[in-house]
VOFI-461179 format. One line per 5 residues: for each residue x, y, z of N, C-alpha, C. Coordinates in steps of 0.1 Angstrom, whole numbers, plus 5000, padded with zeros to 4 digits. Atoms other than C-alpha are relative to their C-alpha. Example, Ala and Ser with C-alpha at 12.3 -4.5 7.8 and 13.67 -1.06 7.14 Angstrom:
5009 4988 5000 5123 4955 5078 5009 5012 5000 ~ 4991 4989 5000 5137 4989 5071 4992 5011 5008
END
This chain:
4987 5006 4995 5805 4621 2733 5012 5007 4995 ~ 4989 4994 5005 5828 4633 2710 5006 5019 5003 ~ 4999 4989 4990 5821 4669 2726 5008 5003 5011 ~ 4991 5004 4983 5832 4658 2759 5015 5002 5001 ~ 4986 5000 5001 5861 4646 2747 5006 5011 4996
4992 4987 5007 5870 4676 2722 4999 5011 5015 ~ 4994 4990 4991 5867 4697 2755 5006 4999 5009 ~ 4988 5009 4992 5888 4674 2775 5011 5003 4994 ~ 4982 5001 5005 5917 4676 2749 4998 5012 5000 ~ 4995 4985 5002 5912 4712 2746 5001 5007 5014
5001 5001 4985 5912 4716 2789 5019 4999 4999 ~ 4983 5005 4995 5948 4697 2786 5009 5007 4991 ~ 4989 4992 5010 5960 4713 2754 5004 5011 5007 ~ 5001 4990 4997 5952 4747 2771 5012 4999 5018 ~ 4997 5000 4988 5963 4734 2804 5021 4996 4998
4984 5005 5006 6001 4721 2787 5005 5016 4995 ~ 4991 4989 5002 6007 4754 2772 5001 5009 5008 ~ 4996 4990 4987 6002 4775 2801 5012 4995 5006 ~ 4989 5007 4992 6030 4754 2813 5012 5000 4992 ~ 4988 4999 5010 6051 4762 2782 5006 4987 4993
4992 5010 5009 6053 4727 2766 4997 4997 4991 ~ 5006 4998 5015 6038 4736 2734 4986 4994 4998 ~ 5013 5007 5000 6002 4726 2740 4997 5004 4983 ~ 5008 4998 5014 5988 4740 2708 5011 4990 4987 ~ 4994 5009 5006 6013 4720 2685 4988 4987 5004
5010 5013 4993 5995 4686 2706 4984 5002 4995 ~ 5010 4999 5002 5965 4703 2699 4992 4999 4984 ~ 5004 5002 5011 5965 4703 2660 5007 4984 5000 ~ 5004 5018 5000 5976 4665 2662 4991 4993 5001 ~ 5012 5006 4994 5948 4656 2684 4989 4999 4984
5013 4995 5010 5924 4674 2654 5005 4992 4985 ~ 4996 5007 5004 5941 4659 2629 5000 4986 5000 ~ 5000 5016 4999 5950 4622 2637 4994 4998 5007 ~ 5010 5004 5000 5921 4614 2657 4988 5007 5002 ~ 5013 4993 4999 5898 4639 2652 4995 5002 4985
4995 5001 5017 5907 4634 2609 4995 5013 4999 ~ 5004 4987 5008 5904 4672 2605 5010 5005 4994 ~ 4994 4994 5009 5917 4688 2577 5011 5011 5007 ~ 4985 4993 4993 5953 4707 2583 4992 5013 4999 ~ 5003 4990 5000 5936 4737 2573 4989 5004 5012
5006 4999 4989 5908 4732 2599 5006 4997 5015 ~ 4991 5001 4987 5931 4722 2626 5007 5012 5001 ~ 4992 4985 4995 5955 4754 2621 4989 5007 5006 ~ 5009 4986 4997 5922 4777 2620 4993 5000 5017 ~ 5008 5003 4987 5906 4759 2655 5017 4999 5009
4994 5003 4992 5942 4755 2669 5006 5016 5005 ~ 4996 4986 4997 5951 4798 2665 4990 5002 5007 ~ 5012 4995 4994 5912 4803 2677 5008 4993 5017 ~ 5001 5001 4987 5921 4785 2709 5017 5007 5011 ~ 4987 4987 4994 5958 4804 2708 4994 5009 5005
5001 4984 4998 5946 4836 2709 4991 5002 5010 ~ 5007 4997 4987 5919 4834 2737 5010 4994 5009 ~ 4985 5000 4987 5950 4815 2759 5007 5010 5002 ~ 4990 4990 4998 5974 4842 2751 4988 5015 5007 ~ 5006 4986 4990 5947 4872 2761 5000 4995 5014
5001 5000 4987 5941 4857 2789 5013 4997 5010 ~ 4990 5001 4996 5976 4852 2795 5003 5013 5004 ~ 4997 4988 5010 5986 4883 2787 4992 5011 5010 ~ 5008 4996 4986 5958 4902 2811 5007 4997 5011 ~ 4994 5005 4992 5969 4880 2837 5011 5005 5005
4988 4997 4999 6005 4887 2835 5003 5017 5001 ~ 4995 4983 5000 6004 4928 2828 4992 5001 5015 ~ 5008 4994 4990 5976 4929 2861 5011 4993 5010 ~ 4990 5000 4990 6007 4912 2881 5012 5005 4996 ~ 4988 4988 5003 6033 4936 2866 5010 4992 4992
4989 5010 5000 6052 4905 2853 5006 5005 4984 ~ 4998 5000 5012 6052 4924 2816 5003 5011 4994 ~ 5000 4982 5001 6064 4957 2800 4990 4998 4993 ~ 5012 4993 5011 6035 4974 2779 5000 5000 4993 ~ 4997 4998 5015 6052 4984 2751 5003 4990 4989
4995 5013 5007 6068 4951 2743 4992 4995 4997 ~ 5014 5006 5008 6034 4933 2741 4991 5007 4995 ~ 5008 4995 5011 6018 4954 2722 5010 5004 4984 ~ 4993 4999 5012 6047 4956 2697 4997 4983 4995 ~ 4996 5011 5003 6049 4918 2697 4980 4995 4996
5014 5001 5005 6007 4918 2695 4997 5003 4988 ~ 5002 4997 5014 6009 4939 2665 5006 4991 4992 ~ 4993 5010 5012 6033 4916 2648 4995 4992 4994 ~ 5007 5014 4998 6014 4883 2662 4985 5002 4991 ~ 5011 4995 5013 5982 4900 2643 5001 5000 4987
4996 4999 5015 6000 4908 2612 5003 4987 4998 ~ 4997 5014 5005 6016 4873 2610 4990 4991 5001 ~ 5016 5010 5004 5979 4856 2615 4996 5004 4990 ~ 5009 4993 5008 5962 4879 2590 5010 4996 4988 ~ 4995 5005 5013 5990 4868 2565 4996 4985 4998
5001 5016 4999 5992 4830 2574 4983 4999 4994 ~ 5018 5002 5002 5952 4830 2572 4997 4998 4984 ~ 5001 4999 5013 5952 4846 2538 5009 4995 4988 ~ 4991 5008 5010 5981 4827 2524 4993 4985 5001 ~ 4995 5015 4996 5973 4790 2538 4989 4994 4985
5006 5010 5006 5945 4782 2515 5004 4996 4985 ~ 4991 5005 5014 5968 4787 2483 5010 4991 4998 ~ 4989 5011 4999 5993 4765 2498 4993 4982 5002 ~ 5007 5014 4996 5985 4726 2491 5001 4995 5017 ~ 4998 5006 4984 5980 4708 2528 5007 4997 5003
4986 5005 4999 6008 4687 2522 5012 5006 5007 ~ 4989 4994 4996 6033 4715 2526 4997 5005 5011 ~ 5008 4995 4987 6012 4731 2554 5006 4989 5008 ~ 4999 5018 4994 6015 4694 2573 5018 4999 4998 ~ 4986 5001 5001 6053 4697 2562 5008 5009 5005
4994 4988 4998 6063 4730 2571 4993 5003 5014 ~ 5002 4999 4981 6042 4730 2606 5009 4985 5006 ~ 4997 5008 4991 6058 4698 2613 5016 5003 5003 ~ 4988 4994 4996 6093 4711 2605 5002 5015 5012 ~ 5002 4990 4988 6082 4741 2630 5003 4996 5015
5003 5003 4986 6072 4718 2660 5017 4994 5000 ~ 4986 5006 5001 6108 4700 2653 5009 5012 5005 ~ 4994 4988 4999 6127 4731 2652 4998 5005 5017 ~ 5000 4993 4991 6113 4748 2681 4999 4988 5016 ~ 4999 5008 4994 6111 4717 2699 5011 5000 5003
4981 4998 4999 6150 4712 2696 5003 5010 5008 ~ 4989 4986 4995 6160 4748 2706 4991 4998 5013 ~ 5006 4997 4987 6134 4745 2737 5010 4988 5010 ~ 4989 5010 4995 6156 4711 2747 5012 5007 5003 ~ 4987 4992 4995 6190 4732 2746 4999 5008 5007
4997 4986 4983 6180 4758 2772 4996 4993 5010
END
């Protein structure tokens, strides 16, 4: 049962951020508050289901010309580098601040997506 469900909220999460209204945020709540997973296992299962969205975005978008080249693979390299740190930093940081510092994230970027 709980299957089902985890592929139901991960269907809608996936299906919300294609739409740009921060699904993956929603999606480490879900894993978190009723799925009680650890903040550390919610970031690691909520970049896993980033990063297969964004390729497939990402494909998508350069096979209808909608993207320069150079730009996403500048902004790929970055988006690599800033996982491969976060990853290797998160487990020295207590959860608490994790859990504090992602929620001050979703706030922030939440706000500025309201003003445009």
């Amino acid at each position: 049962m709980n299957t089902v469900i985890d592929a139901i909220a991960c269907a809608v999460v996936a299906a919300l951020a294609g739409m740009g209204v921060g699904g993956a945020g929603l999606f480490v709540l879900y894993l978190t508050f009723l799925r009680g997973a650890g903040q550390l296992e919610a970031q690691a299962s909520n970049l896993t289901l980033f990063v297969f969205a964004s390729v497939a975005s990402i494909l998508t978008r350069l096979r209808n010309k909608e993207l320069p080249y150079r730009l996403i693979l500048a902004v790929s390299v970055l988006g690599v580098a800033g996982a491969a740190l976060g990853a290797l930093s998160a487990p020295h940081v207590p959860a608490q601040i994790l859990r504090r510092v992602f929620g001050a994230m979703l706030l922030v970027t939440g706000i500025a997506s309201m003003r445009k």
